[in-house]
Phi, psi and omega in degrees: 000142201271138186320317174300336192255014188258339170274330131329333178268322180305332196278308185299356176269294174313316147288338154313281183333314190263007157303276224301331186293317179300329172250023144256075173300173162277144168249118189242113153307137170221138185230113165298157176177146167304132337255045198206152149245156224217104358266147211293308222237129168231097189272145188219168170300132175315141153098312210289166185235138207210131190231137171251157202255126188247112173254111127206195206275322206258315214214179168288123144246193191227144177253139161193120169263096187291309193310314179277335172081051159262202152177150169196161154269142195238120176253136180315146144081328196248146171258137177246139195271120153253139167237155198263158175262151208288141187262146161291149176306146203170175170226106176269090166317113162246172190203192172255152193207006164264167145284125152226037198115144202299122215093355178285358194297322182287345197272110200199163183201210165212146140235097179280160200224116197259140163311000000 
């Protein structure tokens, strides 16, 4: 194979991959429930494109990320998709913001986001 067509061939693999990485975010399950979510600490990479599959199990609970101006309702049984916009190295807080009972105060959680 002559050097121009193997770089040409090496470039149309790189770019398949690199399609493909961009529209195959990561999917991280979180499942709400009183008084907590699971899992608390979620790490994930600058950059990476990323959707959290948000369940929950018991009641209406609530999502709000204040640092980004995210916010959802979480419905028993359906998962609702958040996707995050690619992030800076960091600790991002979320917290629940329906009541749901005595102890929802508590009910918080983090993403942290690694170089």
């Amino acid at each position: 194979m002559r050097p121009l067509a193997v770089t040409t061939a090496l470039l149309c693999l790189l770019g398949i991959a690199a399609s493909a990485a961009i529209s195959s975010p990561r999917h991280i399950p979180v499942k709400a429930t009183r008084f907590f979510y699971a899992p608390a600490v979620i790490v994930v990479k600058a950059g990476e494109t990323v959707v959290l599959d948000l369940t929950a199990l018991d009641r209406l609970h609530g999502f709000d990320i204040p640092d980004l101006h995210i916010r959802a309702d979480i419905l028993p049984g359906q998962v609702t998709e958040i996707r995050l916009p690619p992030l800076t190295a960091g600790t991002y807080d979320f917290h629940c913001d329906n009541f749901c009972g005595s102890g929802h105060e508590t009910m918080a959680a983090k993403i942290v986001v690694e170089d």
